[in-house]
C-alpha positions as CSV (number, residue, x, y, z in Angstrom):
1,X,0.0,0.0,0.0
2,X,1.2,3.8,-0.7
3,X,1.5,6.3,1.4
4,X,-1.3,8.1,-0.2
5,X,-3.6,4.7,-0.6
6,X,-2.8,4.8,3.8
7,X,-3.7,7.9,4.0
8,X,-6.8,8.0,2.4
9,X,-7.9,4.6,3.6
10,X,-7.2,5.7,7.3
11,X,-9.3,8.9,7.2
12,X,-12.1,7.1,5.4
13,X,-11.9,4.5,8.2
14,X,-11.8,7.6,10.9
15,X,-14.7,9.1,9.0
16,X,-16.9,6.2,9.2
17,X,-16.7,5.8,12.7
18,X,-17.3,9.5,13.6
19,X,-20.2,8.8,11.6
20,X,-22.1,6.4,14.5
21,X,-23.9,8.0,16.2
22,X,-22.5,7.6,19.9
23,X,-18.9,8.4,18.8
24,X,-17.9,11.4,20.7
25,X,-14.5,11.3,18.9
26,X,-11.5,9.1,18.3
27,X,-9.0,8.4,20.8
28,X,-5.4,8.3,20.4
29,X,-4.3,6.3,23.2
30,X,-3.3,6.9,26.7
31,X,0.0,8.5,25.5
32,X,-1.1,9.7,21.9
33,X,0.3,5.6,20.5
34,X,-2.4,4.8,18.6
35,X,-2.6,6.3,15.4
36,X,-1.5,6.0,11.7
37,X,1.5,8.0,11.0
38,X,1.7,9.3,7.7
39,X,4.3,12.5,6.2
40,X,3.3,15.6,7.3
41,X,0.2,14.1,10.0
42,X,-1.2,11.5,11.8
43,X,-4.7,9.7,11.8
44,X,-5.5,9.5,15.9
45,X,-7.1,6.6,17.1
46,X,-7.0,4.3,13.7
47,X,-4.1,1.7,13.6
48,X,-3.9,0.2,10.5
49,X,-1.3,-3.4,10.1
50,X,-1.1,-6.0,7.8
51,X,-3.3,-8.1,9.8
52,X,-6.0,-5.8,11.6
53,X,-7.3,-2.6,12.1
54,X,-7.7,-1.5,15.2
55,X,-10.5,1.5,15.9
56,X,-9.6,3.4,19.5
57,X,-13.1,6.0,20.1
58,X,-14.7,7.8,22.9
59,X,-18.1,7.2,23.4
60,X,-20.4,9.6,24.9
61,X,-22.0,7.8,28.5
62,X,-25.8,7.6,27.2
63,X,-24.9,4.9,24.4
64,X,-24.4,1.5,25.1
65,X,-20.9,0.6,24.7
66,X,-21.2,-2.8,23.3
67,X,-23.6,-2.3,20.3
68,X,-22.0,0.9,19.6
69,X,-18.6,-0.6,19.4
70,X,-20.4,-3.2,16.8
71,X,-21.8,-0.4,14.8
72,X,-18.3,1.0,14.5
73,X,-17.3,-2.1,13.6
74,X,-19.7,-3.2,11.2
75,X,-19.2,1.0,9.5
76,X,-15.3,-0.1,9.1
77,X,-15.4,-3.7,7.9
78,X,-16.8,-2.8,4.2
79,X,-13.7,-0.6,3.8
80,X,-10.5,-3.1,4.6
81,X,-9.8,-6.7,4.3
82,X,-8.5,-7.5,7.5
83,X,-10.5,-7.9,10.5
84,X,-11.6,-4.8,12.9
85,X,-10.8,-4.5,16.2
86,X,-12.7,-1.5,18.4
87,X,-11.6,-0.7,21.5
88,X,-13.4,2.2,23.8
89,X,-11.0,3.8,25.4
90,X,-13.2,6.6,27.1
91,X,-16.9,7.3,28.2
92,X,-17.7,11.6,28.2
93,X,-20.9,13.5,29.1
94,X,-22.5,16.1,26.6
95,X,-21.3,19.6,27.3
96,X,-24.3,22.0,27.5
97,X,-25.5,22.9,24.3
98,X,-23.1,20.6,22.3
99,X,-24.7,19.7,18.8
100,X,-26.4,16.1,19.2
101,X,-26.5,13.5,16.5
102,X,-29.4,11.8,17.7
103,X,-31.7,14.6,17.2
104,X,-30.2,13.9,13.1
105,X,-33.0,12.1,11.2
106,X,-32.8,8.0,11.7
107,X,-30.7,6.2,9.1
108,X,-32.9,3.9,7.2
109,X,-32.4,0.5,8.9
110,X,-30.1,1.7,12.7
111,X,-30.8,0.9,15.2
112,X,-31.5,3.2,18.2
113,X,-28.1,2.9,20.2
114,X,-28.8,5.0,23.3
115,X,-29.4,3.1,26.5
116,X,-32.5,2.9,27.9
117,X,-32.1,4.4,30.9
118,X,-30.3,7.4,29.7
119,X,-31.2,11.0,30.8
120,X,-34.2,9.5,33.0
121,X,-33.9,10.1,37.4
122,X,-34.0,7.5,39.3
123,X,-36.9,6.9,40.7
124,X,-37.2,7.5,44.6
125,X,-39.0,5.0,46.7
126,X,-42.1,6.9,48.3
């Protein structure tokens, strides 16, 4: 693969996973190690080797992790050959007023990745 064919290939990997809705951002790793380094940039939080791809993201707290992880995955796997690996490094909260993707129209055919209980009190005992 070129330089240019990893390029491209890892910011079309890094754009499909921002697209999932859930996916606060991508994460570069603890110390900034995961990432596909490439002249003049990098691609944080995609790691690209001859026999995976590894996806690092932030999530934001009111998805569940497990079938958002799986839509990441399943957004990636069209694009390489080698098997996809998603790891969620992070959980964050919404700042006030941050743009949310859920109030986006549905994509034909998602699911609804938001846990149930999210954004609802608890309910007190009376």
């Amino acid at each position: 693969m070129t330089t240019a064919e990893a390029s491209e290939l890892s910011e079309q990997i890094a754009a499909a996973a921002l697209s999932v809705e859930g996916v606060a951002d991508l994460h570069g790793g603890m110390f900034g190690e995961i990432g596909t380094y490439l002249p003049g940039g990098r691609v944080a939080g995609i790691r690209i080797s001859g026999d995976r791809v590894e996806v690092h993201v932030t999530l934001y707290w009111e998805y569940a992790v497990r079938a958002t992880a799986d839509a990441v995955r399943s957004a990636v796997e069209p694009l390489v050959d080698q098997p996809v690996y998603v790891t969620v490094e992070d959980l964050v909260q919404r700042r006030p007023g941050e743009f949310e993707r859920a109030s986006d129209p549905p994509i034909a055919g998602s699911p609804d990745l938001r846990r149930s209980d999210a954004g609802h009190p608890r309910k007190e005992n009376s």
